[in-house]
N, C-alpha and C positions, 0 to 999 in steps of 0.2 A: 725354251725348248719345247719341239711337239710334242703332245701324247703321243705314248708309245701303246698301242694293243695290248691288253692285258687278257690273256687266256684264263677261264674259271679258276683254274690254279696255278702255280708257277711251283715248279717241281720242288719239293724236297729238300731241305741244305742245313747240313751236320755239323760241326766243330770238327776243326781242321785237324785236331788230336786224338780226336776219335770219343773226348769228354762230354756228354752233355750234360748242361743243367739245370737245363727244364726243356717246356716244350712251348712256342708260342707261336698264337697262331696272326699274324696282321692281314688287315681287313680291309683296304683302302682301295678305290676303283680307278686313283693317277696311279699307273702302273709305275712312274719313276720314284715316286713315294716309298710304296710299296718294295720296290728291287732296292733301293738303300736301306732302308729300317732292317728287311730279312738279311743282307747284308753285315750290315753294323752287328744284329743279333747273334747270325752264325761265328763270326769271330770275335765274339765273347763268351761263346761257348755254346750256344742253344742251338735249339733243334728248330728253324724257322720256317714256316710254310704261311702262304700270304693265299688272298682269294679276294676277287675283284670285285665281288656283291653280295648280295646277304643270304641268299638263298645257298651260295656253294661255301660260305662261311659253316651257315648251320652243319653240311653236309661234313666239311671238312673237320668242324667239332666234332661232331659225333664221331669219328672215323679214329680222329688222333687223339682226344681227350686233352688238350694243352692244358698248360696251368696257367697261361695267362693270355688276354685275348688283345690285342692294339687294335681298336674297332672307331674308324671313321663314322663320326655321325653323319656325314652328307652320303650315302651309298646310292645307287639309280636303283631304281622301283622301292624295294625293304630299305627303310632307315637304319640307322645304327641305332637307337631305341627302340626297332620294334626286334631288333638281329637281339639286341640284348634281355630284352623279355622274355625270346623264347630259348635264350642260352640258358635262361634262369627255369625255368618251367618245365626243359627237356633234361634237366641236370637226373641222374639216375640216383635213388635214391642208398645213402652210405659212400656215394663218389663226392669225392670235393667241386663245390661251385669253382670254374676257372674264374680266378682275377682278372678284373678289366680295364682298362685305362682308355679311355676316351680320346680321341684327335678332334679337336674343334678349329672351328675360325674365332677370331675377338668378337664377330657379331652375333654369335648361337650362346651368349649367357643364360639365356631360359630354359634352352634344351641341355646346355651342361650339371644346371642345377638337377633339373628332373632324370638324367644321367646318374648322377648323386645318390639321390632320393631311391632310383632304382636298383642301387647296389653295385654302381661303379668304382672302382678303388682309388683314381686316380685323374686326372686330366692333364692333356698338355695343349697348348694354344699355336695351332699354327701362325708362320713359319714356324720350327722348330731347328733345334739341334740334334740330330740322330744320336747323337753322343750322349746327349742329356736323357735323350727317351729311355736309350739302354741304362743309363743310370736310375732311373724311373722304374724298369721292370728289375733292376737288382734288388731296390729297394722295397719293391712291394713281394714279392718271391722268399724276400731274405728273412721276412718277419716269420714265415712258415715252412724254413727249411732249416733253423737253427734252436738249440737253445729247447724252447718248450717240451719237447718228446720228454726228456730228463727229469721235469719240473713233476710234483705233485698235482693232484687235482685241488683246489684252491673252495671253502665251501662257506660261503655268506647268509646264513637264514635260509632262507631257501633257492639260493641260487648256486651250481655246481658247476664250476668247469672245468674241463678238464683239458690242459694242452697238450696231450700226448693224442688223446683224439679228435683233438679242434670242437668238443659239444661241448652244447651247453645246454645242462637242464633246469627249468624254473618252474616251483611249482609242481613237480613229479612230469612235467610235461618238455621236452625235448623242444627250442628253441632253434629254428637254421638261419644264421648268421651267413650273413661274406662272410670271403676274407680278412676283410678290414675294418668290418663292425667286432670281429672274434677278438683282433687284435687289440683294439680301442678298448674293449670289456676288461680284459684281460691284463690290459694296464693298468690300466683303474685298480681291477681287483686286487694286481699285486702289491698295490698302496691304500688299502680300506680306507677311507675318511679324509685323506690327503689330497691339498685343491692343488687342482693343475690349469693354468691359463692355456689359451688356443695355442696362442706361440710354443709352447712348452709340448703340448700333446702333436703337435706336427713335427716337434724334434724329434721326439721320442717313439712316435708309431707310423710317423710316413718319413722321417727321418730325413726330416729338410728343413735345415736351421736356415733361419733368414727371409723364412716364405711368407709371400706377399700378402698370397690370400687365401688365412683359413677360414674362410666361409662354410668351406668343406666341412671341419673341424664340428660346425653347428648341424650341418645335414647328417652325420652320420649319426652323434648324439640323438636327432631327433629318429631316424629308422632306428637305433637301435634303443630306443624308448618303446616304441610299439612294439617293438617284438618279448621284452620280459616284462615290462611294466605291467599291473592289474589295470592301472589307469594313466594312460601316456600324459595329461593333463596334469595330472598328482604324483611325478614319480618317484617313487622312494627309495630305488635303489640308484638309479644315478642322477646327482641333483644338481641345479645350477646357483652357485654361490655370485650372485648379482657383482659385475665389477671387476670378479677375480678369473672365475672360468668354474670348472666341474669336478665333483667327486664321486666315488663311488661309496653309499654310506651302507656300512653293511645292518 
């Protein structure tokens, strides 16, 4: 099928019920892409607005504040790792970072990792299933739309979270997390001292049994080492039990 013209943005599209629940923004420059995923999104409820390069991405972020962004790393002129560093940089401070799920090809595993590394929540590997993707943004939306707000602030030595307002302080000093390092933490916390293998933490915080590759699983342990740890080499609040997987030891 030809590419179809993809105009800066492609208007606006609500849940057929008048529901929405959430806002996401897709980032893809195949315009057919692009019109199925916002598609598939609107009739599962969301508010979908799509943008064909990174420059009217940024634009369209700042404008609608989504909460979660399906960002093509192949975009013409801005990448999708540099669209994503400055989602991350322009985030307002006390506003939540949007969630982000990656589109790659099988041959961009270098830039997916570093993807990773820079605070993506998620990847899926083209071709894909539109169907799966939406399951994908249910999943990562679901960890921070349910459940937490209810929960106590949780407090380990000196580290304090609190999931009614997604912080964490370590240290007397305010930690900014993803979404999916908050949640990763937060699991952990709710099991002090308790080991959990990769398999097991992908069940539980990306909420996909069966999955192939949590490599992720390592990447996000290691960003979110740097960010409480005094010494991301030595760390002593989340530690790796050689063989088994990771605890959080309080």
């Amino acid at each position: 099928m030809p590419a179809v013209p993809l105009s800066p943005i492609i208007g606006r599209m609500g849940s057929s019920d008048g529901h929405v629940r959430g806002k996401v923004l897709v980032v893809d420059d195949e315009a057919t892409i692009a019109e199925v995923v916002s598609r598939y999104l609107t009739r599962a409820g969301y508010d979908a607005r799509v943008a064909g390069d990174g420059q009217t991405a940024l634009a369209v972020a700042a404008e609608m504040r989504p909460d979660l962004v399906v960002l093509d790393l192949m975009l013409p002129g801005m990448d999708g790792l540099e669209v994503m560093r400055r989602l991350r940089v322009r985030s307002d401070p006390g506003q939540p970072v949007p969630a982000i799920i990656l589109l790659t090809a099988r041959s961009e595993e270098s830039d997916r990792i570093v993807g990773l590394r820079l605070g993506a929540d998620d990847y899926v590997v083209k071709p894909f299933s539109p169907a799966e993707l939406v399951a994908r943004v249910d999943a990562v939306l679901r960890r921070s739309a349910t459940g937490p707000e209810r929960e106590a602030p949780v407090e380990l030595g000196d580290l304090r979270i609190d999931p009614a307002t997604r912080r964490v302080v370590v240290r007397g000093e305010e930690a900014t997390l993803t979404q999916r390092e908050f949640d990763l933490l937060h699991f952990l916390a709710r099991h002090p001292g308790q080991v959990f293998s990769r398999d097991q933490l992908m069940d539980a915080v990306w909420q996909y049994a069966f999955y192939t590759d949590t490599s992720t699983v390592t990447v996000h342990i290691r960003r979110l080492r740097a960010k409480i740890e005094l010494d991301p080499s030595e760390p002593r609040h989340v530690q790796t039990v050689w063989g088994v997987g990771y605890r959080l030891q309080p």
